[in-house]
Backbone atoms as SQL, in Angstrom:
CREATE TABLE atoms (id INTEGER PRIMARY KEY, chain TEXT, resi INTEGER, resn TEXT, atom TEXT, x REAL, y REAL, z REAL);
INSERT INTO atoms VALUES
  (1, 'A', 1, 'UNK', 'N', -52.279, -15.011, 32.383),
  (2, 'A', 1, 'UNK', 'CA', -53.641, -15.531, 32.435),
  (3, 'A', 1, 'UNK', 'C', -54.299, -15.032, 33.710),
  (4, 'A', 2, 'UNK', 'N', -55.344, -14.838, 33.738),
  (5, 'A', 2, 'UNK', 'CA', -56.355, -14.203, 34.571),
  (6, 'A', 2, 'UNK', 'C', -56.924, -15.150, 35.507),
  (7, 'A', 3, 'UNK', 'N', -57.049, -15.006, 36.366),
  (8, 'A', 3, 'UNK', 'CA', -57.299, -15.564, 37.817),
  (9, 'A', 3, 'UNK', 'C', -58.632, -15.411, 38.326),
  (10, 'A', 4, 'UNK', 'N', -58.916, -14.258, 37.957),
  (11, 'A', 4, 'UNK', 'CA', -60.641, -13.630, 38.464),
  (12, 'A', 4, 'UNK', 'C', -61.851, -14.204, 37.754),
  (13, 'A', 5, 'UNK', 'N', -61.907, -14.941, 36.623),
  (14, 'A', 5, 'UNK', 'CA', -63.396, -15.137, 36.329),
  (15, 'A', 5, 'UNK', 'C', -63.293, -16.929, 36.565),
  (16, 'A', 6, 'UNK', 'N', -64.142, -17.365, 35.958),
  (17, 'A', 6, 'UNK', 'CA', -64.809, -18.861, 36.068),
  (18, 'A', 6, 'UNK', 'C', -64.918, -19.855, 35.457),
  (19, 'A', 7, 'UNK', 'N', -64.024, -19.214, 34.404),
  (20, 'A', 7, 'UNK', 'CA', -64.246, -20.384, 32.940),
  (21, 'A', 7, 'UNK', 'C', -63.791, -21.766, 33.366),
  (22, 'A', 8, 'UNK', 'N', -63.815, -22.686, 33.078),
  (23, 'A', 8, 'UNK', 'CA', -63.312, -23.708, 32.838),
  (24, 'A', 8, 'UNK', 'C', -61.592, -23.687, 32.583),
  (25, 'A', 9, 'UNK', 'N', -60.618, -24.376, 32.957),
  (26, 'A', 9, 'UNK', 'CA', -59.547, -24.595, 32.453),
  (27, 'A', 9, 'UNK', 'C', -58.668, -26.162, 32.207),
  (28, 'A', 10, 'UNK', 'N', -58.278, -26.307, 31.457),
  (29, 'A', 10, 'UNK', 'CA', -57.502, -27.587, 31.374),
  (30, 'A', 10, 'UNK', 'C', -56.222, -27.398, 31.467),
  (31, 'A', 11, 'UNK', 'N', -55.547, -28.436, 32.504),
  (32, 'A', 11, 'UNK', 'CA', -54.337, -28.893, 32.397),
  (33, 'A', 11, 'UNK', 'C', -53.782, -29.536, 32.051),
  (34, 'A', 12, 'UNK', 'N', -52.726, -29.320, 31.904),
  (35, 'A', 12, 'UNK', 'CA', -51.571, -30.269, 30.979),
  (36, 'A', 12, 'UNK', 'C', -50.029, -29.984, 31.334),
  (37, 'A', 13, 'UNK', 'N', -49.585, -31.236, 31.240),
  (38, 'A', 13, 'UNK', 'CA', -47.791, -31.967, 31.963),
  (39, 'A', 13, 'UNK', 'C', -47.475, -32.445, 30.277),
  (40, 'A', 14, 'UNK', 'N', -46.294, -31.567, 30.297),
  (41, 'A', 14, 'UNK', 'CA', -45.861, -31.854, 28.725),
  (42, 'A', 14, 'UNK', 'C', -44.731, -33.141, 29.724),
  (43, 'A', 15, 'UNK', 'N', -45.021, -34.483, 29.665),
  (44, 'A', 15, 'UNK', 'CA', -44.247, -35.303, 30.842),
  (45, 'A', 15, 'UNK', 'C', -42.911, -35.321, 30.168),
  (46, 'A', 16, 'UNK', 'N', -42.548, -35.376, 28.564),
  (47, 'A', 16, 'UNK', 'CA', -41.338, -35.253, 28.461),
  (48, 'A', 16, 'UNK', 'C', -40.410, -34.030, 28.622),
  (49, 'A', 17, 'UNK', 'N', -40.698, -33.394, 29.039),
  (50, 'A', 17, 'UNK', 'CA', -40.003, -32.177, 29.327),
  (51, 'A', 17, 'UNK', 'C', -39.565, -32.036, 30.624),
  (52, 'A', 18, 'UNK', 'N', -40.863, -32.415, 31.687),
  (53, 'A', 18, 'UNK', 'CA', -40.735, -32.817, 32.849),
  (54, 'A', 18, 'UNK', 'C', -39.176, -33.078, 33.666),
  (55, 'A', 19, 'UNK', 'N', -38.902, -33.029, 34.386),
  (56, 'A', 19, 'UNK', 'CA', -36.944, -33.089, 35.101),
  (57, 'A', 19, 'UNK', 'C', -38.022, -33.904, 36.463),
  (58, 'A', 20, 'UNK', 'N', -39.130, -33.646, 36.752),
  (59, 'A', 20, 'UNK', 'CA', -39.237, -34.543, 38.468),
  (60, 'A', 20, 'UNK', 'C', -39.085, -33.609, 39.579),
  (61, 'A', 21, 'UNK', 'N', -38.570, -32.195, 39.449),
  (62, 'A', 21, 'UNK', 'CA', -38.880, -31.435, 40.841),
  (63, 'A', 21, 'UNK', 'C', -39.514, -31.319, 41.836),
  (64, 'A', 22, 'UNK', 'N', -40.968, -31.061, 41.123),
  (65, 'A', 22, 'UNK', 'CA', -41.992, -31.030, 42.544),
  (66, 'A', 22, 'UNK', 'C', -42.579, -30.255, 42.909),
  (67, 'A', 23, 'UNK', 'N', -41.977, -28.490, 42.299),
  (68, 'A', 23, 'UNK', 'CA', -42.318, -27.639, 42.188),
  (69, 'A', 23, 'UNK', 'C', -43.877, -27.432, 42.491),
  (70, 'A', 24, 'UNK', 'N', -44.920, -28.231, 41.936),
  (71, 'A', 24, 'UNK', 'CA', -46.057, -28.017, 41.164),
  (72, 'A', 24, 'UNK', 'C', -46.711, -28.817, 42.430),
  (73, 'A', 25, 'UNK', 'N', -46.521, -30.222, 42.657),
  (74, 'A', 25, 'UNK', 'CA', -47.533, -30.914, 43.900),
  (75, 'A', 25, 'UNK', 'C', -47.038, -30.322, 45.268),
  (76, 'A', 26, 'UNK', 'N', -46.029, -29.551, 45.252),
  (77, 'A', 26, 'UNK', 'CA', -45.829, -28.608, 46.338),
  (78, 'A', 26, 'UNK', 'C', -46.386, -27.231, 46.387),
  (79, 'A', 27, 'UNK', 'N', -46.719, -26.824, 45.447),
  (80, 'A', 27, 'UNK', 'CA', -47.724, -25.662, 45.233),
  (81, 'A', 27, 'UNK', 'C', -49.248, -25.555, 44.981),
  (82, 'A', 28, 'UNK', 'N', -49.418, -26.756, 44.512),
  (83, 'A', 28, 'UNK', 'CA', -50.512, -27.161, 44.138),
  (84, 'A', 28, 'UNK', 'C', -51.527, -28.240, 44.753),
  (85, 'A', 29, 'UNK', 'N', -51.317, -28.756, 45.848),
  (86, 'A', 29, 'UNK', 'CA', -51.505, -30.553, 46.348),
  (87, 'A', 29, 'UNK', 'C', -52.739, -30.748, 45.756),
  (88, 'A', 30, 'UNK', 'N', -53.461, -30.388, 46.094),
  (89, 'A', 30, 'UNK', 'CA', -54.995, -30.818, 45.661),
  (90, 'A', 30, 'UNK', 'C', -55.255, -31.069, 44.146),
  (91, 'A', 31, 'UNK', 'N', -54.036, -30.559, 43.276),
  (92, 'A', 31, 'UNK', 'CA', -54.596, -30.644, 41.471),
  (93, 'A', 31, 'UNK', 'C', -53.706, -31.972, 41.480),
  (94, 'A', 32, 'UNK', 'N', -51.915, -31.805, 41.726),
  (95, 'A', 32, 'UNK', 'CA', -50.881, -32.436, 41.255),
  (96, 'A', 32, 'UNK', 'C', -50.406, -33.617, 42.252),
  (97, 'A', 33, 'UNK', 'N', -49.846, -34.607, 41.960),
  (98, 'A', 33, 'UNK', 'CA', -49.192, -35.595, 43.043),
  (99, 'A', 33, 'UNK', 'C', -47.918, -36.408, 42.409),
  (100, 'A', 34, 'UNK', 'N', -47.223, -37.339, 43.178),
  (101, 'A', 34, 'UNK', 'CA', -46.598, -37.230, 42.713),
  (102, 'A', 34, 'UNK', 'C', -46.598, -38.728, 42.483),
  (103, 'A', 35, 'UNK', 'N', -45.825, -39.645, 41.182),
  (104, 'A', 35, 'UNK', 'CA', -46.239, -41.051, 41.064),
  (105, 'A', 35, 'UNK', 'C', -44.703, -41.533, 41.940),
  (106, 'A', 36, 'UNK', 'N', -44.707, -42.921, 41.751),
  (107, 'A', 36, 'UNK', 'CA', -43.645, -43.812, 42.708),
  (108, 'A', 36, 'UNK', 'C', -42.080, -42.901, 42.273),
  (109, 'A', 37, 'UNK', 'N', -42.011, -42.584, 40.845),
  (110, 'A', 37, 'UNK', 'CA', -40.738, -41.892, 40.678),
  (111, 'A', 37, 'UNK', 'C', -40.613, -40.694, 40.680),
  (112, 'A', 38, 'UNK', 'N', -41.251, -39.670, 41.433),
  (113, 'A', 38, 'UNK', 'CA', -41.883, -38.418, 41.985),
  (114, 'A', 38, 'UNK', 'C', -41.875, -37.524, 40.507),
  (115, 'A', 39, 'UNK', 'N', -42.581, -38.054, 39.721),
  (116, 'A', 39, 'UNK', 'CA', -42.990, -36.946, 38.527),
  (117, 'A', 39, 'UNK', 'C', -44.278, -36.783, 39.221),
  (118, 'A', 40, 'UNK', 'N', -45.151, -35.747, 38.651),
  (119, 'A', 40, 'UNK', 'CA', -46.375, -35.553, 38.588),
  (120, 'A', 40, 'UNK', 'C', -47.477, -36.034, 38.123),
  (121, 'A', 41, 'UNK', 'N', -48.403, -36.114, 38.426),
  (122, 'A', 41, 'UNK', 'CA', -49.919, -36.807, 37.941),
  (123, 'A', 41, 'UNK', 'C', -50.858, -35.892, 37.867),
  (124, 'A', 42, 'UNK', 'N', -51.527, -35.459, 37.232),
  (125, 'A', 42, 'UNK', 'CA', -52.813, -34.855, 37.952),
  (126, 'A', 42, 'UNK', 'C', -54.174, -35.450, 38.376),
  (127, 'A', 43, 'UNK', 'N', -54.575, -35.221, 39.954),
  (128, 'A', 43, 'UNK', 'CA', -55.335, -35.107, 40.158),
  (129, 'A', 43, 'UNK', 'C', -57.034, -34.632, 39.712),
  (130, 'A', 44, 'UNK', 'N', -56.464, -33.231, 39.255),
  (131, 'A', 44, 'UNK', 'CA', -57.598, -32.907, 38.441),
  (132, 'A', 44, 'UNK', 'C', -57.261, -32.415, 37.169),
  (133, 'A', 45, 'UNK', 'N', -57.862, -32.545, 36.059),
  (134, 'A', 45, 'UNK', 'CA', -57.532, -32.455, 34.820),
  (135, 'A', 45, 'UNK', 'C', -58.193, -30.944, 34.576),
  (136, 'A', 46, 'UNK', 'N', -58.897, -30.906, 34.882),
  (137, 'A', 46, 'UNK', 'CA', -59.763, -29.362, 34.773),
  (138, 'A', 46, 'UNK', 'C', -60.214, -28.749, 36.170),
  (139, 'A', 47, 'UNK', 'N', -60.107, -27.121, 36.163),
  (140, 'A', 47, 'UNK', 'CA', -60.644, -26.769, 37.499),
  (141, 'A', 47, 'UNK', 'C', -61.042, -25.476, 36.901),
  (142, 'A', 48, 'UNK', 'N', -62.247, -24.926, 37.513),
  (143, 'A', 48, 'UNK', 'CA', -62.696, -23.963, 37.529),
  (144, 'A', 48, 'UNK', 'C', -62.984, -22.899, 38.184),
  (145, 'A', 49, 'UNK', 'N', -64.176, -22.568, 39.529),
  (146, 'A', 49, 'UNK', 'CA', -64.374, -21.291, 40.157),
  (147, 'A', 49, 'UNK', 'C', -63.804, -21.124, 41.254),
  (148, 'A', 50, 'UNK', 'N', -62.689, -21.844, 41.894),
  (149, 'A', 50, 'UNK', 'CA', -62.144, -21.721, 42.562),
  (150, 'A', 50, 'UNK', 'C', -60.882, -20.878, 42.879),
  (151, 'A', 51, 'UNK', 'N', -60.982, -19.806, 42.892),
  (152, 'A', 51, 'UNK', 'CA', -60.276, -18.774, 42.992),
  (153, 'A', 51, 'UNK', 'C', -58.776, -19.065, 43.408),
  (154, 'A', 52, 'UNK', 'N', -58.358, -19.518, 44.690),
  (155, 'A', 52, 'UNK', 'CA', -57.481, -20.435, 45.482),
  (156, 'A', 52, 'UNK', 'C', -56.921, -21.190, 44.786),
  (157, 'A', 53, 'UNK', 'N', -57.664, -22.558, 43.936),
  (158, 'A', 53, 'UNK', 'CA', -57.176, -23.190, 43.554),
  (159, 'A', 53, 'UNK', 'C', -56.487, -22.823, 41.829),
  (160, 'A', 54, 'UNK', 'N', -57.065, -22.029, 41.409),
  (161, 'A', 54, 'UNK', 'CA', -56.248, -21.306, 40.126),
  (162, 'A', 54, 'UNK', 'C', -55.275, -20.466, 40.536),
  (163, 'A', 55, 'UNK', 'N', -55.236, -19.893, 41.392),
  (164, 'A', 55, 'UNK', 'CA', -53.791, -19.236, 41.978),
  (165, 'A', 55, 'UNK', 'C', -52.528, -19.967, 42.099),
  (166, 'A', 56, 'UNK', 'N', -53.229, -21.256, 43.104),
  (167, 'A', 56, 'UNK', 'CA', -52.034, -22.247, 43.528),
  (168, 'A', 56, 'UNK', 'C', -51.611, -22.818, 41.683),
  (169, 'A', 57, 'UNK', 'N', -52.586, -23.216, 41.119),
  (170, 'A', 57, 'UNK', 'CA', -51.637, -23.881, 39.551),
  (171, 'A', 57, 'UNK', 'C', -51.534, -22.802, 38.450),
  (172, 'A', 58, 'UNK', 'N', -52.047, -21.925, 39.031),
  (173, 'A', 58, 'UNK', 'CA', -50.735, -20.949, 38.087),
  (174, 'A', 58, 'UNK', 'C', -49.430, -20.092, 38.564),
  (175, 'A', 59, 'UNK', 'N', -49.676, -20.568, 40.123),
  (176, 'A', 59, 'UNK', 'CA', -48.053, -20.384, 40.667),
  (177, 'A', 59, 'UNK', 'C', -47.465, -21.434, 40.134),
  (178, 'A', 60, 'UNK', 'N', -48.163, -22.940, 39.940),
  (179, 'A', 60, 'UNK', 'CA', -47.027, -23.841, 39.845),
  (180, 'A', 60, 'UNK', 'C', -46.831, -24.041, 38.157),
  (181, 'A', 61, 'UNK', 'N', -47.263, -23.336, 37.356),
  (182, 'A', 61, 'UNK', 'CA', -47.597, -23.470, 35.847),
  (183, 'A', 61, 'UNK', 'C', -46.424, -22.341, 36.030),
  (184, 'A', 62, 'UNK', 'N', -46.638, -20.972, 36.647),
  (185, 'A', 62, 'UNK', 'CA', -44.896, -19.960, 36.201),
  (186, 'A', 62, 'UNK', 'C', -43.781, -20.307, 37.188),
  (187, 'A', 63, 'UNK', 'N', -43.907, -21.771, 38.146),
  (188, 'A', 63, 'UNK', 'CA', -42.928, -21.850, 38.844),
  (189, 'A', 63, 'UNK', 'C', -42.138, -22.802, 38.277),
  (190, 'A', 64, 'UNK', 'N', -42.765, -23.965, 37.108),
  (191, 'A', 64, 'UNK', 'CA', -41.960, -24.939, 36.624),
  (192, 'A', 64, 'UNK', 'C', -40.738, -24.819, 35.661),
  (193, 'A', 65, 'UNK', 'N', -39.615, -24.979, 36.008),
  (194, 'A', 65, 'UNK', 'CA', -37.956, -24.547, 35.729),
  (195, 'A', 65, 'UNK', 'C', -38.530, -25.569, 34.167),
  (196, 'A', 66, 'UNK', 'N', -38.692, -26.114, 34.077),
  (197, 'A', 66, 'UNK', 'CA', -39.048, -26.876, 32.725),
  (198, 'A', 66, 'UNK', 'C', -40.102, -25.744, 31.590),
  (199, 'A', 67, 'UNK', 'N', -40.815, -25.129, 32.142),
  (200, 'A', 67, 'UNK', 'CA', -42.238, -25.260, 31.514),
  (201, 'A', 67, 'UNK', 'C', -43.194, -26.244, 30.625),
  (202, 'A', 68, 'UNK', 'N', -43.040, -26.906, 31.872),
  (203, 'A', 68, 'UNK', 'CA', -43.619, -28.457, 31.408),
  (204, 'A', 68, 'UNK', 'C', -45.393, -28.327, 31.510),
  (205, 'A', 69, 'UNK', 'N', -45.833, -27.457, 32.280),
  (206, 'A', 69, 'UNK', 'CA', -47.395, -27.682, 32.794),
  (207, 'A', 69, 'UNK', 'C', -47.736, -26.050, 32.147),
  (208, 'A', 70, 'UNK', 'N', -49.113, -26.560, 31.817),
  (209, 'A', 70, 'UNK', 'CA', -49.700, -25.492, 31.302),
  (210, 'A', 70, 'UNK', 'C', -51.172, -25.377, 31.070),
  (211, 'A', 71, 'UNK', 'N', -51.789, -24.158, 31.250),
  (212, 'A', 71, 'UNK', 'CA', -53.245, -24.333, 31.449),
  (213, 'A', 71, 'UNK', 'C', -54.076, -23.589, 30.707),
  (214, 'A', 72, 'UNK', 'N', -55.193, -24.064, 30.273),
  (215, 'A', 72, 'UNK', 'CA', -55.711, -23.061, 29.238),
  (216, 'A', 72, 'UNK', 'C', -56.972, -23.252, 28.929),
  (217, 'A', 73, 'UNK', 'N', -57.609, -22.134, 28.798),
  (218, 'A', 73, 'UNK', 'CA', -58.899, -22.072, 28.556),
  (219, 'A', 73, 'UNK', 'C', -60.152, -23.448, 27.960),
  (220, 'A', 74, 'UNK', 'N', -60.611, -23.823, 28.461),
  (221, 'A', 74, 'UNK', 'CA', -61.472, -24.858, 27.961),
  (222, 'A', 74, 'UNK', 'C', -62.481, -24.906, 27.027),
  (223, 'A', 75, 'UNK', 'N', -62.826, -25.277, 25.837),
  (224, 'A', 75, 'UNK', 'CA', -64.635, -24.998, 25.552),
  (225, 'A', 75, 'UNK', 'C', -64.222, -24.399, 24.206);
């Protein structure tokens, strides 16, 4: 997935797949966090022109040992 334009994107935590690593609110802080039993939450459900911030969650979208999180075009 492409990094350079502006569209809209949505995220998504398939939570049962999920193992609890961390991978993702460590790569990501500003989208992902983590709840009392350190799975993930998101912060933001959609992000867009932020160049930075689509980098950081699609490092943490090809860094998750699960492939639990995943992001995709909106609209």
């Amino acid at each position: 997935m492409s990094t350079n334009d502006t569209a809209t994107r949505r995220i998504n935590i398939d939570t049962g797949r999920c193992s609890g690593h961390g991978r993702c609110y460590t790569l990501a802080p500003d989208v992902f966090d983590a709840d009392e039993e350190g799975f993930p939450v998101l912060l933001a459900e959609t992000i867009d022109d932020d160049p930075q911030r689509l980098h950081d969650v699609q490092t943490a979208v090809d860094g998750c040992p699960e492939r639990a999180i995943s992001m995709e075009f909106e609209g």
